[in-house]
C-alpha positions as CSV (number, residue, x, y, z in Angstrom):
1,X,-23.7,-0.1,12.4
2,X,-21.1,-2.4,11.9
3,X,-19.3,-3.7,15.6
4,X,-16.0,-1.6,16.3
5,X,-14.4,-4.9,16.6
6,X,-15.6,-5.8,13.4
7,X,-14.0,-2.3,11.9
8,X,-10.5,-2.8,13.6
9,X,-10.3,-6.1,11.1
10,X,-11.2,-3.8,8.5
11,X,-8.8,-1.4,8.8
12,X,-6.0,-3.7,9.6
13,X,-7.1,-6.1,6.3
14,X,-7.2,-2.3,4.3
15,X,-3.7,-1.6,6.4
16,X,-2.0,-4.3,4.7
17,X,-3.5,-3.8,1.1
18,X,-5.8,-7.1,1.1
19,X,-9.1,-5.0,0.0
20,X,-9.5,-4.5,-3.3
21,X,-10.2,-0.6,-4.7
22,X,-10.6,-0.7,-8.3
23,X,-14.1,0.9,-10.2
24,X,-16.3,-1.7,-10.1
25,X,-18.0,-0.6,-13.8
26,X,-19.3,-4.5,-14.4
27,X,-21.3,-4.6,-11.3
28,X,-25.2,-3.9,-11.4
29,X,-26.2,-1.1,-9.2
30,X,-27.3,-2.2,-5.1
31,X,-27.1,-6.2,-5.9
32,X,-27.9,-8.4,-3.6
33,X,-25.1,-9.2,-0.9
34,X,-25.8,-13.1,-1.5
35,X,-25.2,-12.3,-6.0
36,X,-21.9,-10.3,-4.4
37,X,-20.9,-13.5,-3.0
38,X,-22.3,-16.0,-5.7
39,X,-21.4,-14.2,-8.8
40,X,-17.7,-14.1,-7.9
41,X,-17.1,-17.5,-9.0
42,X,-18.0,-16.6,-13.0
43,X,-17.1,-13.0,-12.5
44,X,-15.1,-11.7,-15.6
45,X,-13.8,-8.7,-13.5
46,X,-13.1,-10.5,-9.9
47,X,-11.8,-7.4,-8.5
48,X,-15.4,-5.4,-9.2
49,X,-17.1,-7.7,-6.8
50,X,-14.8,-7.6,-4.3
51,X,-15.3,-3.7,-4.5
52,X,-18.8,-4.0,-4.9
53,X,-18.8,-6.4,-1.5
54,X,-16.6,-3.6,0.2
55,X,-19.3,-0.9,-0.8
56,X,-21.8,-3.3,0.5
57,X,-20.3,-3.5,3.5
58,X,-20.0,0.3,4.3
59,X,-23.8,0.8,3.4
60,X,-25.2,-1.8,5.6
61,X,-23.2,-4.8,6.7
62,X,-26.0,-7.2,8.6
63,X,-27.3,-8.3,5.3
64,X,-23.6,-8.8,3.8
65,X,-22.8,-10.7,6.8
66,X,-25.7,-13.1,7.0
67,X,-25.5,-13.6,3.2
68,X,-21.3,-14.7,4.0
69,X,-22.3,-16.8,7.0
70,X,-24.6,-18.5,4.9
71,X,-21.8,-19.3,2.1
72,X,-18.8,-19.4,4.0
73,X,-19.3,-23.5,4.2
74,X,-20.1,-23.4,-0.1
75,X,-18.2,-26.2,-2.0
76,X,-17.1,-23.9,-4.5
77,X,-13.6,-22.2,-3.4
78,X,-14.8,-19.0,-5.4
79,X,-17.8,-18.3,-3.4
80,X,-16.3,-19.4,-0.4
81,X,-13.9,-16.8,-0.6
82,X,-15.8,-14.5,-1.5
83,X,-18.2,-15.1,1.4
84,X,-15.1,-14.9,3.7
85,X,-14.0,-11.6,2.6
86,X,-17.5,-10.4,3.2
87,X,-17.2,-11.7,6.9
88,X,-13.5,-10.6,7.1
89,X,-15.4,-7.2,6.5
90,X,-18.6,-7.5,8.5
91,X,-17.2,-9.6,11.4
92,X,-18.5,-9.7,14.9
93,X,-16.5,-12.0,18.0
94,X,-19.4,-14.3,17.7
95,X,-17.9,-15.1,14.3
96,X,-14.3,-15.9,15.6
97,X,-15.1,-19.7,15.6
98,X,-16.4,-20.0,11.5
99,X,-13.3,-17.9,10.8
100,X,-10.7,-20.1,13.2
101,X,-12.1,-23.2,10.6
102,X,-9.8,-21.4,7.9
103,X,-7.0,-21.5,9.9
104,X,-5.7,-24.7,9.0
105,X,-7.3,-24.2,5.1
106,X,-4.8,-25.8,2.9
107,X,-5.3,-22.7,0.7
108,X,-3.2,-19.8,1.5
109,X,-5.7,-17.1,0.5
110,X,-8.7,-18.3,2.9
111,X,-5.8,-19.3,5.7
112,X,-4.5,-15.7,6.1
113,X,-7.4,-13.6,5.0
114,X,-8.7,-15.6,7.9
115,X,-6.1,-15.0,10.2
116,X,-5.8,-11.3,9.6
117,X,-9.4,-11.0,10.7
118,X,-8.9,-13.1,13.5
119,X,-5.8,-10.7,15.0
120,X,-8.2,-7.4,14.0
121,X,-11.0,-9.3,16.5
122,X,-8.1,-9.3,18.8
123,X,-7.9,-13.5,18.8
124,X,-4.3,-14.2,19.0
125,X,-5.2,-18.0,17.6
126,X,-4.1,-15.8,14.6
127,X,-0.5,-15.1,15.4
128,X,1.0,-18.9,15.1
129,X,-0.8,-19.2,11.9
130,X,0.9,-15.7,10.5
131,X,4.2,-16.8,12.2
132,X,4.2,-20.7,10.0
133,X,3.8,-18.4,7.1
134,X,7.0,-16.6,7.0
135,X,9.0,-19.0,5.2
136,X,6.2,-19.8,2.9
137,X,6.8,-18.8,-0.5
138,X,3.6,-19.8,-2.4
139,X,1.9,-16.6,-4.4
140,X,-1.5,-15.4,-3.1
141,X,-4.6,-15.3,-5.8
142,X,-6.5,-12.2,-4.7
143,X,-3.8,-9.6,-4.3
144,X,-1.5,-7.5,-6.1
145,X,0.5,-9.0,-8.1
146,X,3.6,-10.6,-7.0
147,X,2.1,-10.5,-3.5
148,X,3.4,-13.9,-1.6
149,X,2.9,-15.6,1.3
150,X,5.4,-15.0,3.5
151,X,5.2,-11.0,2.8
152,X,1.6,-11.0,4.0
153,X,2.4,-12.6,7.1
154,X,5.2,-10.2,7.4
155,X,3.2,-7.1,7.4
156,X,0.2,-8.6,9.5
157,X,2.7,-9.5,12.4
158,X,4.8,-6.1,12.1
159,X,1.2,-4.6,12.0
160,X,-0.1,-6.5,14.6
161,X,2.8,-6.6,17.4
162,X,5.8,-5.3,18.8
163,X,8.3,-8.1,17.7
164,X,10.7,-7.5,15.5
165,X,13.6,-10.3,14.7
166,X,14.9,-8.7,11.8
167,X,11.3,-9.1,10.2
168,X,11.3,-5.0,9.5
169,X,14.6,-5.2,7.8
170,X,13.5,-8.3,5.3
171,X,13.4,-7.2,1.7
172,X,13.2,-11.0,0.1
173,X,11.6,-14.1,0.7
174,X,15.0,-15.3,2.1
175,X,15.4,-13.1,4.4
176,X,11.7,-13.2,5.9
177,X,12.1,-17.0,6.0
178,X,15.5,-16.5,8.3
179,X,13.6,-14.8,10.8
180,X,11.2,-17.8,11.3
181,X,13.0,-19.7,14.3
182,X,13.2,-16.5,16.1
183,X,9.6,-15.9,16.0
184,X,8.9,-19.8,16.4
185,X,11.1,-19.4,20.0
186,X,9.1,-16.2,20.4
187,X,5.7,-17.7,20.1
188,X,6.5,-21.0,22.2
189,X,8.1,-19.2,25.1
190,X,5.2,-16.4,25.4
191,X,2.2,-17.6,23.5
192,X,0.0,-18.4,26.4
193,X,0.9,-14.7,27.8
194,X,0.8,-12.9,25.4
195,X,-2.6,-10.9,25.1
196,X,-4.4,-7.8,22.9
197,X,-3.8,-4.5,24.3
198,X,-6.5,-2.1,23.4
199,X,-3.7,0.9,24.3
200,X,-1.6,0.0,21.4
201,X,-3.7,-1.8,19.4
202,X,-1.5,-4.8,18.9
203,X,-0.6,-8.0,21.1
204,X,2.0,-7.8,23.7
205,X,3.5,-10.6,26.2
C-alpha cells in the first residue's frame, strides 16, 4: 500500500493537472514497471505510458518505485523522466534526497515535477524552487499544451500555501512574473519558519 505521504504528492501532482489521463490503447496489457519506464523514450504515444505508469502505480507501487529508483540516474532524459514521474507517484520520505537532485535540473520538466513532489512530502526545499519559477516563461514538454513555467509554479504555491501577492489574480505570464519580488521578500524573511501543517495541508510561517 502506497505511504500516505507518498499519496498527498499524488493528489497534489493530479491537483494541478501534471498526470496524464488519456486511454492508453498502445500499451501491452500488465508491462513491466521497468518497460513503463524504458519504453517512454521511443514511445509513439508518450502520454499512454505515462497512463499506463499511473495505473501501475494504483495496482502495486513497490515494484514501480524500485524500477524508477533504479532509472531515475539514466543518461537518457526520456527515461529519466519517466522514472521520476514514477517516483513523483510512488514516493516515500526516504526518497526526498534522489528527488531534491532535480531541483537545480536545468530542465524545467524534471525541476518542477520534482519540486511538486517534494512540497506533497511536505519538504519545503520545494517552495524557493516554485517561487524562482514565477517569472519563468519557458514551455513545459509533458503537459497540456500551452502549459508554461511560471503557471505551474503558480498553481503549486497557491495549492501549496496561504500566500497570496496578487499571485490568484494573475491571468498572464506578466502578471505572475510581477508578483516575484513579493514572494522572493516572502521567502527570505520567513523561510527558515515557515513549516508543513498537517491541519491545512499546506506550509505556513
Amino acid at each position: 500500500m502506497r505511504c500516505v505521504r507518498g499519496f498527498v504528492a499524488f493528489l497534489a501532482l493530479a491537483t494541478v493537472g501534471w498526470l496524464a489521463f488519456v486511454p492508453a490503447t498502445t500499451v501491452a496489457t500488465n508491462p513491466a514497471p521497468e518497460h513503463l519506464i524504458t519504453g517512454f523514450s521511443d514511445a509513439p504515444n508518450p502520454d499512454a505510458i505515462l497512463y499506463a505508469i499511473n495505473k501501475a502505480s494504483a495496482a502495486d507501487s513497490a515494484p514501480l518505485r524500485k524500477a524508477a529508483l533504479a532509472y531515475i540516474g539514466d543518461n537518457d532524459q526520456k527515461t529519466r523522466y519517466a522514472a521520476l514521474y514514477a517516483l513523483a507517484l510512488t514516493a516515500k520520505q526516504d526518497d526526498a534526497e534522489a528527488l531534491a537532485k532535480f531541483l537545480t535540473s536545468p530542465i524545467a520538466d524534471e525541476r518542477l515535477l520534482a519540486a511538486a513532489t517534494l512540497a506533497g512530502l511536505r519538504d519545503k526545499r520545494a517552495l524557493p524552487v516554485l517561487i524562482a519559477t514565477l517569472d519563468q516563461d519557458e514551455p513545459l514538454a509533458y503537459r497540456e499544451a500551452g502549459e508554461r513555467a511560471s503557471t505551474f509554479a503558480q498553481k503549486q504555491l497557491l495549492h501549496f500555501t496561504s500566500q497570496d501577492f496578487g499571485l490568484k489574480a494573475a491571468r498572464t505570464p506578466e502578471q505572475i512574473a510581477t508578483t516575484k519580488p513579493e514572494w522572493d521578500r516572502w521567502w527570505q524573511k520567513a523561510g527558515d519558519s515557515v513549516h508543513y501543517d498537517p491541519q491545512t495541508r499546506r506550509f505556513v510561517e
